[in-house]
C-alpha positions as CSV (number, residue, x, y, z in Angstrom):
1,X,3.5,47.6,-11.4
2,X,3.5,47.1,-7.5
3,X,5.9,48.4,-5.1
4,X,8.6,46.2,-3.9
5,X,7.5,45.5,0.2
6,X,10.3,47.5,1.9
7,X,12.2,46.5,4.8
8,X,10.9,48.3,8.1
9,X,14.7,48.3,9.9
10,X,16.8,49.2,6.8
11,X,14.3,51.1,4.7
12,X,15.0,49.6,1.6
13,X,13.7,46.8,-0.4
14,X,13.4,43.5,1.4
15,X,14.9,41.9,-1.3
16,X,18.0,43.8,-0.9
17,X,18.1,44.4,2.6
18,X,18.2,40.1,2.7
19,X,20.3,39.5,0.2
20,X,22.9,42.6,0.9
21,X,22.6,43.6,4.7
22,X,22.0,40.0,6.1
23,X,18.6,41.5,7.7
24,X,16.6,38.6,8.6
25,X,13.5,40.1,10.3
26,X,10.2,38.5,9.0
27,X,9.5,41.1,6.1
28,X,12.7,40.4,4.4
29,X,12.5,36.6,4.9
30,X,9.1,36.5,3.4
31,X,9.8,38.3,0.8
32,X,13.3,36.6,0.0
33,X,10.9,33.1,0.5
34,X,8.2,34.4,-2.1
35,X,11.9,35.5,-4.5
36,X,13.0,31.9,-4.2
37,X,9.5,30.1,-5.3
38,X,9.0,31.9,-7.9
39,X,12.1,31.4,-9.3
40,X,11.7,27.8,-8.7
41,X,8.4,27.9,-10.7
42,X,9.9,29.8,-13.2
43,X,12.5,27.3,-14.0
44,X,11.2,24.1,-12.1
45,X,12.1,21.6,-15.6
46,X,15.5,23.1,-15.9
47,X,16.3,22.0,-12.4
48,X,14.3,19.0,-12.5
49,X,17.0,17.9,-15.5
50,X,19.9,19.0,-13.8
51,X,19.0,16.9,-10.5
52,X,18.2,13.9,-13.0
53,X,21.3,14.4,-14.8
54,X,23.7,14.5,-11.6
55,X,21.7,11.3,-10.3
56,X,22.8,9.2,-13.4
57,X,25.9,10.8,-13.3
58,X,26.4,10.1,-9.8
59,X,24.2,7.3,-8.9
60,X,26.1,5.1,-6.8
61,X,27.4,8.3,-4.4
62,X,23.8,9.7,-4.5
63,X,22.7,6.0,-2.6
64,X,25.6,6.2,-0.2
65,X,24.7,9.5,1.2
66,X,20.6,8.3,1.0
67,X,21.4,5.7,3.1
68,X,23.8,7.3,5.5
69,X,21.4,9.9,6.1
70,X,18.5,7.7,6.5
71,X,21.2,5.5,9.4
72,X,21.5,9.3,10.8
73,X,17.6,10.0,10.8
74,X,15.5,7.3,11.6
75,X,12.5,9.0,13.4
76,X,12.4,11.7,10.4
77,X,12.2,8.8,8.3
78,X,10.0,6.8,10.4
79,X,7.7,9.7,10.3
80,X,8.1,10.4,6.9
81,X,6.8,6.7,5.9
82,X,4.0,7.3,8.3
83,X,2.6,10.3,6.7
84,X,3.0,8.5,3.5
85,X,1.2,5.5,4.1
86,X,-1.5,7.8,5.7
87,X,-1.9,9.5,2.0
88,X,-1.1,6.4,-0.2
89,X,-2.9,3.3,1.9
90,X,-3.3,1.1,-0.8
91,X,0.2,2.0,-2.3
92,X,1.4,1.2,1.1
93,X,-0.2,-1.9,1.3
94,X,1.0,-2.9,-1.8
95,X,4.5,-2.3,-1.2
96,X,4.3,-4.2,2.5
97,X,2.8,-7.2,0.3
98,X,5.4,-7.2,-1.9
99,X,8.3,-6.3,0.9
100,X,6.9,-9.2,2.8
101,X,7.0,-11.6,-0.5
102,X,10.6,-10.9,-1.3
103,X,11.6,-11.6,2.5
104,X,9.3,-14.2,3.4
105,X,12.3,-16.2,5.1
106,X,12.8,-12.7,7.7
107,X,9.4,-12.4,8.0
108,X,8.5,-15.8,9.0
109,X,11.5,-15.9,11.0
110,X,10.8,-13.1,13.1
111,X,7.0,-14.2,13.5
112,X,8.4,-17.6,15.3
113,X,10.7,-15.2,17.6
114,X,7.3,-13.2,18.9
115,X,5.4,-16.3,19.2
116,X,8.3,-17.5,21.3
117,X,8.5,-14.6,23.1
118,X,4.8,-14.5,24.6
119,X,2.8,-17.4,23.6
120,X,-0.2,-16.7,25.2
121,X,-0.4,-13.0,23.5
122,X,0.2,-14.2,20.2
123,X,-2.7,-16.5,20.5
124,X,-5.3,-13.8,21.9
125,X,-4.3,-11.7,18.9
126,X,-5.0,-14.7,16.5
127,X,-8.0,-15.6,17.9
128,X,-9.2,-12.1,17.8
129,X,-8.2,-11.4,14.1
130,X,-10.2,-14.5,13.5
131,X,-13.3,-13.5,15.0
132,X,-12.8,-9.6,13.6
133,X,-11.8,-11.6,9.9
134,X,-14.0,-14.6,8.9
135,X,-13.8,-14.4,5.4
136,X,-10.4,-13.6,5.5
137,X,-9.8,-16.8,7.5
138,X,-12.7,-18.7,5.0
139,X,-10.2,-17.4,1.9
140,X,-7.1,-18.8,3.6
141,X,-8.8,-22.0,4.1
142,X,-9.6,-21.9,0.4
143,X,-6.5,-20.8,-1.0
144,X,-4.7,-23.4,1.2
145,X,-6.8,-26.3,-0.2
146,X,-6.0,-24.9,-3.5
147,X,-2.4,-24.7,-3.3
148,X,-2.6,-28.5,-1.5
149,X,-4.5,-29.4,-4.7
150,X,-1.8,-28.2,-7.1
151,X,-4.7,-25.4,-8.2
152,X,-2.7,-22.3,-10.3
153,X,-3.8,-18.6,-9.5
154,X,-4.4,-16.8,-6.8
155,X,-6.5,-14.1,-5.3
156,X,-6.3,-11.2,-2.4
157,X,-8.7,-10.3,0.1
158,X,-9.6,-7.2,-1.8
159,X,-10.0,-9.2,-4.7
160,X,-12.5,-11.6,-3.4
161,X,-14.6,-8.5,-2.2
162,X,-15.1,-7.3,-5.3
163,X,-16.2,-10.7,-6.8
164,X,-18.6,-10.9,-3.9
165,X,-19.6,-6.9,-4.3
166,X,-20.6,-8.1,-7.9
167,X,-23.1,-10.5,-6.8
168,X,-24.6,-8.3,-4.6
169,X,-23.6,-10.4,-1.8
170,X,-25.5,-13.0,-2.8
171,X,-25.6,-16.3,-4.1
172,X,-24.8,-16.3,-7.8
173,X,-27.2,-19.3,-8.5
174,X,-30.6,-18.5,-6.5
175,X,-29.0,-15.0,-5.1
176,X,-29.7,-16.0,-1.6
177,X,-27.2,-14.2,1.0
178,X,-24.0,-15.9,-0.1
179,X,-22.0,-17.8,2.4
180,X,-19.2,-18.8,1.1
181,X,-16.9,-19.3,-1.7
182,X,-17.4,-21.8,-5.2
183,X,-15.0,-22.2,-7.3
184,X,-17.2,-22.1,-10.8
185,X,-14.7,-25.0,-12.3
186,X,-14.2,-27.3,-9.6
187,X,-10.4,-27.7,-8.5
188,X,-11.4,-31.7,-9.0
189,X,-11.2,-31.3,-12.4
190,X,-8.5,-28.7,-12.7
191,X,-10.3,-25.3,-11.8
192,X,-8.0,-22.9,-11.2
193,X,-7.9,-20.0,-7.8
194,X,-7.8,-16.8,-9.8
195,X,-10.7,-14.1,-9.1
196,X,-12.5,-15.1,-12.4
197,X,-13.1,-18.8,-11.2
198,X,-14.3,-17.9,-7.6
199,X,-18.2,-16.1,-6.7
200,X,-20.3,-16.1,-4.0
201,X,-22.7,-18.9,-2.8
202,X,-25.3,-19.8,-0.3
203,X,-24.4,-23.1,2.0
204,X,-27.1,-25.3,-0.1
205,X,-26.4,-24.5,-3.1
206,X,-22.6,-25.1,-2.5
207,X,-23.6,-28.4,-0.9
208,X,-25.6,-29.3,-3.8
209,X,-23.4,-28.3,-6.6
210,X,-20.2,-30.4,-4.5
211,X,-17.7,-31.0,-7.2
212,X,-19.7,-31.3,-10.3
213,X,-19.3,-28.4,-13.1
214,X,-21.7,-25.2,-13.7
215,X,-23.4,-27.1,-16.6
216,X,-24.5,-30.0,-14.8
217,X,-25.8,-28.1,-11.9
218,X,-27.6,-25.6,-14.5
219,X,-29.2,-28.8,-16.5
């Protein structure tokens, strides 16, 4: 069995010299640090359920103080949300989507108040998303013809590159390099916007498939 590290002011355990003498030199606060973790590990469910139970017990006080303390701490918890997003990116962007979703009406609002503010930035930042974001721009299009058409379904930006990673990148009827977007059932004769309905095509072969369905082009 190993030797307990002792304390090099008191001469006695560091355990004890922490614990009973109040020494905090860096042997004994090491060694009380190491005490505590491993009796964390040791009993890490039991406390997990105790927190748990207090939480349900107390779940309406437990949100008070969350929030009081986040009022109190906004650049811990601005940097806190930072290094998260940094670990999580496409968690984060999931919950910004669906932040943004559930307060489109502050979110648009506060969109007008920039453009107000500076015009002229606003539309240099446009303009260059545009040009660093053409098929984002080319889905917008798309999905805005598609809603104006009554068309259910919708797809994401990361959805639309997978359809288009499955074909390669290329046309899906004479695999030329695709560009642009087909929806397999036209929305003419009630095609829908989901992923499934949507792949990759070359300019001519969109041009000479127009509205008319897979089948008929095929024949």
């Amino acid at each position: 069995m190993a030797r307990p590290v002792r304390c090099p002011v008191h001469g006695v355990a560091a355990s004890t010299a922490y614990r009973y003498r109040r020494c905090r030199c860096v042997t004994c606060s090491s060694a009380n640090a190491y005490r505590r973790r491993k009796k964390y590990e040791a009993r890490r469910a039991q406390y997990l359920e105790s927190n748990r139970a207090y939480y349900e017990a107390n779940r309406e006080q437990v949100r008070v103080a969350q929030r009081e303390w986040r009022a109190k701490n906004p650049d811990r918890m601005q940097a806190y949300r930072q290094k998260w997003a940094e670990a999580n990116p496409e968690e984060a962007r999931t919950a910004r989507r669906g932040w943004k979703r559930r307060n489109r009406e502050a979110v648009n609002a506060e969109a007008r108040r920039r453009r107000a503010r500076n015009p002229a930035a606003q539309r240099r930042a446009s303009k260059a998303w545009r040009e660093r974001n053409p098929d984002r721009v080319a889905l917008h299009h798309r999905l805005r013809y598609a809603r104006s058409r009554g068309a259910p379904g919708d797809c994401t930006p990361t959805q639309l590159e997978a359809r288009i990673q499955f074909y390669g990148e290329r046309c899906y009827l004479c695999r030329a390099p695709y560009e642009a977007i087909d929806h397999v059932i036209p929305l003419a004769t009630g095609g829908s916007n989901w992923p499934a309905n949507l792949r990759p095509v070359c300019t001519s072969c969109n041009s000479k498939k127009g509205a008319r369905p897979l089948s008929e082009v095929a024949a």
